[in-house]
C-alpha positions as CSV (number, residue, x, y, z in Angstrom):
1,X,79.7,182.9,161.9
2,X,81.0,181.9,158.3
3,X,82.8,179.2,157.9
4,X,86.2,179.1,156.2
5,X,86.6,177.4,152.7
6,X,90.1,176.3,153.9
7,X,88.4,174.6,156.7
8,X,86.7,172.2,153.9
9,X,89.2,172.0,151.6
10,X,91.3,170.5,155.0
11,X,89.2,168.3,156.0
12,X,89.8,164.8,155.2
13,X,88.0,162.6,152.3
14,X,86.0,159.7,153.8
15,X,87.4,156.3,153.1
16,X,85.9,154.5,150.1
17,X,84.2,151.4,151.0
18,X,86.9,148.4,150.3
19,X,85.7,146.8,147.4
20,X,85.7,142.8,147.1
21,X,89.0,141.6,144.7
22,X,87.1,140.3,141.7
23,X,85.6,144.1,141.5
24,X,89.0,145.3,141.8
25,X,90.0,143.2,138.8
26,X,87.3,144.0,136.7
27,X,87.9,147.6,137.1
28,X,91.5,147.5,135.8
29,X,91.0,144.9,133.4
30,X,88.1,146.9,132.1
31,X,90.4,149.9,131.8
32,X,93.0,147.9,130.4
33,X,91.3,146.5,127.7
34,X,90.4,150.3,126.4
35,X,93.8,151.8,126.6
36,X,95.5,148.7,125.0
37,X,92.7,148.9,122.3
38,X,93.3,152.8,121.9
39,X,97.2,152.5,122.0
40,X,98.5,149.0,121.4
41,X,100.4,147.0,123.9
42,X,103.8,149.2,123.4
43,X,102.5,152.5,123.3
44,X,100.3,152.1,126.5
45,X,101.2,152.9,129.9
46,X,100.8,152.0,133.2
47,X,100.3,155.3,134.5
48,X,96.9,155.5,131.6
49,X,95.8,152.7,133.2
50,X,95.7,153.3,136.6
51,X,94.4,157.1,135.4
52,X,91.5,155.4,133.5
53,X,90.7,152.8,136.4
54,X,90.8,155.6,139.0
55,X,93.2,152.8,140.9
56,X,96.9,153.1,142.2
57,X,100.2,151.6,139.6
58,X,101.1,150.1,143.0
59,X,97.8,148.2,143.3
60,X,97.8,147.2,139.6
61,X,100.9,145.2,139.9
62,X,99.6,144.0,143.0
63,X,96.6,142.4,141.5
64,X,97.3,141.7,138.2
65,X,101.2,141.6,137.6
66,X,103.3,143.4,135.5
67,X,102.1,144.9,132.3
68,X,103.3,142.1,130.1
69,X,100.6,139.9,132.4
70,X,98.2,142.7,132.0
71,X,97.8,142.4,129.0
72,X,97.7,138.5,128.3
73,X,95.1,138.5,131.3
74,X,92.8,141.0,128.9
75,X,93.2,138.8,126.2
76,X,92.4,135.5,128.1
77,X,89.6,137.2,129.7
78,X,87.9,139.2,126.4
79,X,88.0,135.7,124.4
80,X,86.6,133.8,126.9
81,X,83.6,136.4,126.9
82,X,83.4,136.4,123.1
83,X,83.9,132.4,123.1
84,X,80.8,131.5,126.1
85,X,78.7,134.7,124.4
86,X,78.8,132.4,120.7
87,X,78.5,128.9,122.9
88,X,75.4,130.0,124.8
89,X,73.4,131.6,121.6
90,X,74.0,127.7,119.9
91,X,71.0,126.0,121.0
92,X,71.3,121.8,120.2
93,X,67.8,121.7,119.9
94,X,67.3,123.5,116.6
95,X,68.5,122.9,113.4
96,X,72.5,123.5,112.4
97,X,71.5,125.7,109.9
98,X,69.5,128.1,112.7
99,X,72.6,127.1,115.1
100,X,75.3,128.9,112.9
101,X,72.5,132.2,112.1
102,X,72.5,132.5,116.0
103,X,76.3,132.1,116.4
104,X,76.3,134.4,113.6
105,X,74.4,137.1,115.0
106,X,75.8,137.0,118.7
107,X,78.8,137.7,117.1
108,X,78.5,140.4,115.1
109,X,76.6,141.5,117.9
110,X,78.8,141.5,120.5
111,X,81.5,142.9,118.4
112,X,79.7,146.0,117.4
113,X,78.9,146.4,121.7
114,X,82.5,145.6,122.6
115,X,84.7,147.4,120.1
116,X,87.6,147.9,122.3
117,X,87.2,144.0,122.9
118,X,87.6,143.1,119.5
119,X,90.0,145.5,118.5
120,X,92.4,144.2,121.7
121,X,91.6,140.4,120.3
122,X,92.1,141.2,116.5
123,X,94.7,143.7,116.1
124,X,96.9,144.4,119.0
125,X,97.2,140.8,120.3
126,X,99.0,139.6,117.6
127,X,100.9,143.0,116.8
128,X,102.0,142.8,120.1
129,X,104.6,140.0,119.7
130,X,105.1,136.8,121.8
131,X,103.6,135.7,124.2
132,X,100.8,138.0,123.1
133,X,100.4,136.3,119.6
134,X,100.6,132.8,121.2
135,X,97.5,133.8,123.2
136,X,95.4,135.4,120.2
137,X,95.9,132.4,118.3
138,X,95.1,129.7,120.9
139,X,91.4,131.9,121.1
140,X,91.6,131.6,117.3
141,X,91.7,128.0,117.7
142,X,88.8,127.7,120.0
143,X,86.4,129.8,117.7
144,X,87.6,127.5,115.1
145,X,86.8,124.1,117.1
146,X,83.4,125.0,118.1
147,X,82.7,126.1,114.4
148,X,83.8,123.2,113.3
149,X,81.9,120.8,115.8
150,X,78.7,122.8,115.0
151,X,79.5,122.0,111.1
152,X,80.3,118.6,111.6
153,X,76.4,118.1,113.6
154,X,75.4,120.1,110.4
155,X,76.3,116.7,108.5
156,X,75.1,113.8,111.0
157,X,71.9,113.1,109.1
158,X,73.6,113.2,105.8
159,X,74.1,110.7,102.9
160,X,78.0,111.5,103.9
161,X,78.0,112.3,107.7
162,X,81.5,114.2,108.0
163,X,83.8,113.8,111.0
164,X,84.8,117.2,112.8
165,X,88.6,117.0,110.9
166,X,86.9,117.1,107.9
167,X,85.4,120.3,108.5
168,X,87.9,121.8,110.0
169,X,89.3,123.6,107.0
170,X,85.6,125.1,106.2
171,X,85.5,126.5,110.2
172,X,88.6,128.5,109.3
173,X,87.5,129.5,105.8
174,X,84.4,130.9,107.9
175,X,86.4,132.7,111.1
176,X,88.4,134.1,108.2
177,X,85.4,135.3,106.5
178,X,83.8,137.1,109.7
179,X,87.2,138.5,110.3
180,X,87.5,140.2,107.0
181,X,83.8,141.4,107.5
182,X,84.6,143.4,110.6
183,X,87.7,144.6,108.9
184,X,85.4,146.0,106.0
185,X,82.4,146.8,108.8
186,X,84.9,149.7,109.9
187,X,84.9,151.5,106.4
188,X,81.0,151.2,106.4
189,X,79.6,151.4,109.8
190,X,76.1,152.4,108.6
191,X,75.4,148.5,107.9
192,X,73.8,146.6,111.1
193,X,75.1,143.6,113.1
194,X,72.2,141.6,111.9
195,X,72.5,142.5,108.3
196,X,76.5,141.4,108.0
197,X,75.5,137.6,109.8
198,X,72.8,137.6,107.3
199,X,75.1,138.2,104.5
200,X,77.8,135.9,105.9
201,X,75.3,133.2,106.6
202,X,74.2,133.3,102.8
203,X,77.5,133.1,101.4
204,X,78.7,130.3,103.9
205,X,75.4,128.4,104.2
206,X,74.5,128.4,100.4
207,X,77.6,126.3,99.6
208,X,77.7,124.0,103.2
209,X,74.5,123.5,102.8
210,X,74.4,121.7,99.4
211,X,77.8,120.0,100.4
212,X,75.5,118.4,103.5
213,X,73.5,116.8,100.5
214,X,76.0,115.8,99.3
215,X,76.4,117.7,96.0
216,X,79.3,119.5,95.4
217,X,81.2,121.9,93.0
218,X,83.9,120.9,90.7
219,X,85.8,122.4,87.5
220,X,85.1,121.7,84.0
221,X,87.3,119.0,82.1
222,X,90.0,120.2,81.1
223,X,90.5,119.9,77.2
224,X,93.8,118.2,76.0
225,X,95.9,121.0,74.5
226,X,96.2,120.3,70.9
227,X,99.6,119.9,69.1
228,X,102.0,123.1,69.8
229,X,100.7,123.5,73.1
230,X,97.5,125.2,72.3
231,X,94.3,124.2,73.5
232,X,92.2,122.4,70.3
233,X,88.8,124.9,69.9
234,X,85.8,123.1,68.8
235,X,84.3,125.2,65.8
């Protein structure tokens, strides 16, 4: 006797296994995190997210809150990731100089593994508006600080051993630097993670590393302008 196709079509779906919270929040933080990449805080919806996760709107809010929290809980969570993936490559035991290539490199790394990630961090947190801003530059900050501290051990055994405040300003020149790399990594993907912290490490390290010796760059004197206000030529 044949069965009826009805009769399977009827027949109830087995219950999926409950799965522990913190799974549960990966899932639609992990879905989150692509949609607001692909669509920007505004444009994305609730309804893509619980699509993408394969988990109910009702259970979304449960978990993780409205979308306004949604969202700041995908930025909290993706710079903490980026933040401990840069602390754990820095290894105290080797020189600064190989210190800051490492750094470097796990960061160019994991952007180029975790585009959605950075493109949530870089663009659409701070397009979004407050709080959204707030949070993207508070994990600007902490990029900043542990550049900074790693510079600042750069400098310890120095003729002029610099206090982290002091290098402050060069940590931002640098996250500034690797931000406008990415930017330009978009236009030429065919360039590898390893070769852009190269690159950035030779334009950044070249001029630190002379500061740590204490030599410097500074301008020319200027000539005193001769009478009338032009500058007196030496023939």
């Amino acid at each position: 006797m044949r069965s009826d196709p009805d009769d399977h079509e009827a027949s109830p779906r087995p219950r999926s296994r409950r799965l522990p919270r913190s799974v549960r929040e990966r899932q639609i933080l992990d879905a989150a995190v692509e949609v607001y990449a692909a669509r920007g805080f505004h444009l994305a919806s609730m309804d893509e997210i619980s699509e993408v996760a394969g988990i109910s709107k009702p259970m979304i809010y449960a978990y993780l809150g409205s979308k306004e929290e949604l969202f700041v809980a995908c930025i909290q969570r993706e710079a903490t990731r980026l933040i401990e993936a840069i602390g754990t490559a820095v290894d105290p035991e080797v020189s600064p100089d190989e210190q800051l290539w490492r750094g470097l490199r796990v960061f160019f790394d994991y952007v180029q593994r975790n585009r959605a990630s950075w493109t949530l961090l870089h663009r659409q947190a701070p397009a979004g508006g407050e709080p959204f801003a707030t949070e993207f530059g508070q994990w600007r900050e902490r990029a900043m600080a542990l550049i900074a501290a790693l510079l600042a051990r750069a400098t310890e055994t120095a003729a002029q051993p610099m206090p982290v405040q002091r290098m402050e300003p060069f940590a931002a020149a640098l996250v500034g630097s690797a931000e406008s790399l990415l930017d330009w990594w978009v236009e030429h993907p065919e360039h590898t993670a390893d070769g852009l912290a190269m690159r950035l490490m030779n334009l950044a390290w070249m001029g630190f590393g002379d500061l740590v010796e204490g030599r410097s760059w500074s301008p020319a004197p200027r000539e005193d302008p001769a009478p009338g206000g032009t500058t007196e030529q030496q023939g």
